[in-house]
C-alpha beads as a LAMMPS data file, in Angstrom:
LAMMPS data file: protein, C-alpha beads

119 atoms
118 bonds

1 atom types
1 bond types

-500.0 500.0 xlo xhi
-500.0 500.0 ylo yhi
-500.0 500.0 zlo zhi

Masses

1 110.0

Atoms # bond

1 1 1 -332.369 233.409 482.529
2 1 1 -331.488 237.298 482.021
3 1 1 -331.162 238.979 478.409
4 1 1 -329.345 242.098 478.047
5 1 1 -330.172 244.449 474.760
6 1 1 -327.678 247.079 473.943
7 1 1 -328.070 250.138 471.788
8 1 1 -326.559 253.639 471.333
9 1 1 -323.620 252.954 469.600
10 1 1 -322.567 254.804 466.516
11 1 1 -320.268 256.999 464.905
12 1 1 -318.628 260.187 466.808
13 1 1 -315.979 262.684 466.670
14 1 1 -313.530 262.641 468.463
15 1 1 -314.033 265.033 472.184
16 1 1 -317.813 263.814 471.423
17 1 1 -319.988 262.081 473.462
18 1 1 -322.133 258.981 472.991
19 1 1 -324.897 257.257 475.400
20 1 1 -325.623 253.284 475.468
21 1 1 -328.140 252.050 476.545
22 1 1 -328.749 248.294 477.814
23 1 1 -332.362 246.807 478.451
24 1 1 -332.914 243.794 480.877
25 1 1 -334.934 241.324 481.509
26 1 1 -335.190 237.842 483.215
27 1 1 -334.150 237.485 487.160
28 1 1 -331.547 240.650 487.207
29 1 1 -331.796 241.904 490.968
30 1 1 -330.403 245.489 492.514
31 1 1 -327.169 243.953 493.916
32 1 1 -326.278 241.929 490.538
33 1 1 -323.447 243.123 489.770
34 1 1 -323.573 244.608 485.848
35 1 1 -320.850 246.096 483.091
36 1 1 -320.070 247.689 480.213
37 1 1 -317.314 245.449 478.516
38 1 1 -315.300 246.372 475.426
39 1 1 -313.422 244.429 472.733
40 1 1 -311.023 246.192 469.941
41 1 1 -309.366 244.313 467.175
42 1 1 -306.954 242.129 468.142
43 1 1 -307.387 243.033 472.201
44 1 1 -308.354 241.037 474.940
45 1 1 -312.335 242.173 475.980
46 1 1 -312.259 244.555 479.051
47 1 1 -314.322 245.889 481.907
48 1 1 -314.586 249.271 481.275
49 1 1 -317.393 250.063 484.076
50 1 1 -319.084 248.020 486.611
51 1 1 -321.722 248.525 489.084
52 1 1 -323.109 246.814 491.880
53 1 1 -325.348 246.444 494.598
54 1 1 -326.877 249.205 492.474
55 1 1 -324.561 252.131 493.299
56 1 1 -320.547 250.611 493.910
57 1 1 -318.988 251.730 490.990
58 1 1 -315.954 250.594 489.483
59 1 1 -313.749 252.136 486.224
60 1 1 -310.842 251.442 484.139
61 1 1 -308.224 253.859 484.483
62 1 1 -308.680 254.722 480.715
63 1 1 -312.224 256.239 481.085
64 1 1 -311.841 257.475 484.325
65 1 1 -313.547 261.005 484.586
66 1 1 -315.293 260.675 481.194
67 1 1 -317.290 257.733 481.068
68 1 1 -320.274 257.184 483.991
69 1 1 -322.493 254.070 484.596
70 1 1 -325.688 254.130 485.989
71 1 1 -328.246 252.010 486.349
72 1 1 -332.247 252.913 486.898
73 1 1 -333.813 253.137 490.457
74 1 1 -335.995 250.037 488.787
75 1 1 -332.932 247.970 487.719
76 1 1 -333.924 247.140 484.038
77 1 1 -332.050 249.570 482.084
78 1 1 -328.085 250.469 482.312
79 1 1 -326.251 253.168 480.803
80 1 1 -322.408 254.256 480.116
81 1 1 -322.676 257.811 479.326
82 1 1 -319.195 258.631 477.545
83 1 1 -317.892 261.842 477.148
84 1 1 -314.425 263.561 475.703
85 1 1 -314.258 260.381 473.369
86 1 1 -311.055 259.053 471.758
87 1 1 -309.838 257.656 468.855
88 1 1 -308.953 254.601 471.222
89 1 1 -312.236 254.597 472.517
90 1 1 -313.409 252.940 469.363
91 1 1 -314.465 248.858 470.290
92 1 1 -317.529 246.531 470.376
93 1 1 -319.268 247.443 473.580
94 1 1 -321.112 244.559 475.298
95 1 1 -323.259 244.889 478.597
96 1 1 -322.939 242.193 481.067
97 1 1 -324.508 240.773 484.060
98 1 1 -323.354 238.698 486.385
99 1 1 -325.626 235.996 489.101
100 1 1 -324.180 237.615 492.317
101 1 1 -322.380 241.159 493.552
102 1 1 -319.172 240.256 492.568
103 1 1 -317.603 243.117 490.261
104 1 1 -315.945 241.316 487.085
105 1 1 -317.831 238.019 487.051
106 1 1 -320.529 238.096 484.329
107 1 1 -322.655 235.043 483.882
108 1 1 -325.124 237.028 480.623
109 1 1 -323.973 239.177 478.149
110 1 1 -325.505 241.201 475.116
111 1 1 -324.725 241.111 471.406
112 1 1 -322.666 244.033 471.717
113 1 1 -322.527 247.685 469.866
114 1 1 -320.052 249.379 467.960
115 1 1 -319.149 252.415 469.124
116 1 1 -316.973 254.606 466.617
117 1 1 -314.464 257.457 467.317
118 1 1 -312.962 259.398 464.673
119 1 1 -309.487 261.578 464.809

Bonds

1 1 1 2
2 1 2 3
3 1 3 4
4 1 4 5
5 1 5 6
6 1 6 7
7 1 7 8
8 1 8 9
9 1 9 10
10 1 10 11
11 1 11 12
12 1 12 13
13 1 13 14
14 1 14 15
15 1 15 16
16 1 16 17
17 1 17 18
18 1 18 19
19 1 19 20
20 1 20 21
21 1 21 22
22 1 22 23
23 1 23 24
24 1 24 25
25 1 25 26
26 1 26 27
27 1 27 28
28 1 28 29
29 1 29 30
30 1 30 31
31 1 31 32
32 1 32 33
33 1 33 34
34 1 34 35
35 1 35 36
36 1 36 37
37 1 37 38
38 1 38 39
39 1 39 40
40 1 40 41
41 1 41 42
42 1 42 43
43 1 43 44
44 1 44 45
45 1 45 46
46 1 46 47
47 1 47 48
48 1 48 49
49 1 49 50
50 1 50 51
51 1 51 52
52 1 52 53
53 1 53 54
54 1 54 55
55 1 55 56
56 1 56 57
57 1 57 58
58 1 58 59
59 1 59 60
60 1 60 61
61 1 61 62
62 1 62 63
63 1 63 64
64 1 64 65
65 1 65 66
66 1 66 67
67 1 67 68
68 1 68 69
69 1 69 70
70 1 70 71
71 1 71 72
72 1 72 73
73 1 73 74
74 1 74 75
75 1 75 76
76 1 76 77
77 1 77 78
78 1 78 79
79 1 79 80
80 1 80 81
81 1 81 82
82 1 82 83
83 1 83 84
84 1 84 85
85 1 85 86
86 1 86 87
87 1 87 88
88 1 88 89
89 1 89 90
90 1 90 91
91 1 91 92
92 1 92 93
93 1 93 94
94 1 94 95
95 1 95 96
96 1 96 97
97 1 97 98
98 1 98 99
99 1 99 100
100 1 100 101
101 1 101 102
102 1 102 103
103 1 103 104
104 1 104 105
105 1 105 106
106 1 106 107
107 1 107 108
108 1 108 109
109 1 109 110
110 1 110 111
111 1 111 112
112 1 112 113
113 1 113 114
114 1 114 115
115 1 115 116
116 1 116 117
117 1 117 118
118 1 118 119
């Protein structure tokens, strides 16, 4: 079993910058492939960043050059640093894990964070 703790969300202006944070635990390995999800009001949850085999990285078009995973060289913590925030930035974020590499298949997921951006 693997269970994923998020925190760092908040409330942010908009060009600001926020961290989360997501602690793991359970059997999580270096190539599991793990994410940063996020879910607005009335929108489908997305992949916003993935990572895998502990350094593949993958982003959503939308974050692209302002948001950065990373994970730690001992595999229990990941991180979405997110920079030049906007307005449509503002979701639940959830990390996510999956049982194998493959980017976009999660198995685990946290409770999730709110992450605010006002205009």
């Amino acid at each position: 079993q693997v269970q994923l703790v998020e925190s760092g969300g908040g409330l942010v202006q908009a060009g600001g910058s926020l961290r989360l944070s997501c602690a793991a635990s359970g059997r999580i390995f270096a190539d599991n492939f793990m994410g940063w999800y996020r879910q607005a009001p009335g929108n489908e949850r997305e992949l916003v960043a993935g990572i895998t085999f502990g350094r593949v990285t993958t982003y959503a078009d939308s974050v692209k050059g302002r948001f950065t995973i990373s994970r730690d060289k001992g595999n229990s913590t990941l991180s979405l640093q997110m920079n030049r925030l906007k307005p449509e930035d503002s979701a639940v974020y959830y990390c996510a894990a999956g049982r194998g590499w493959k980017i976009g298949d999660p198995a685990y997921w946290g409770q999730g964070t709110q992450g605010t951006v006002s205009s």
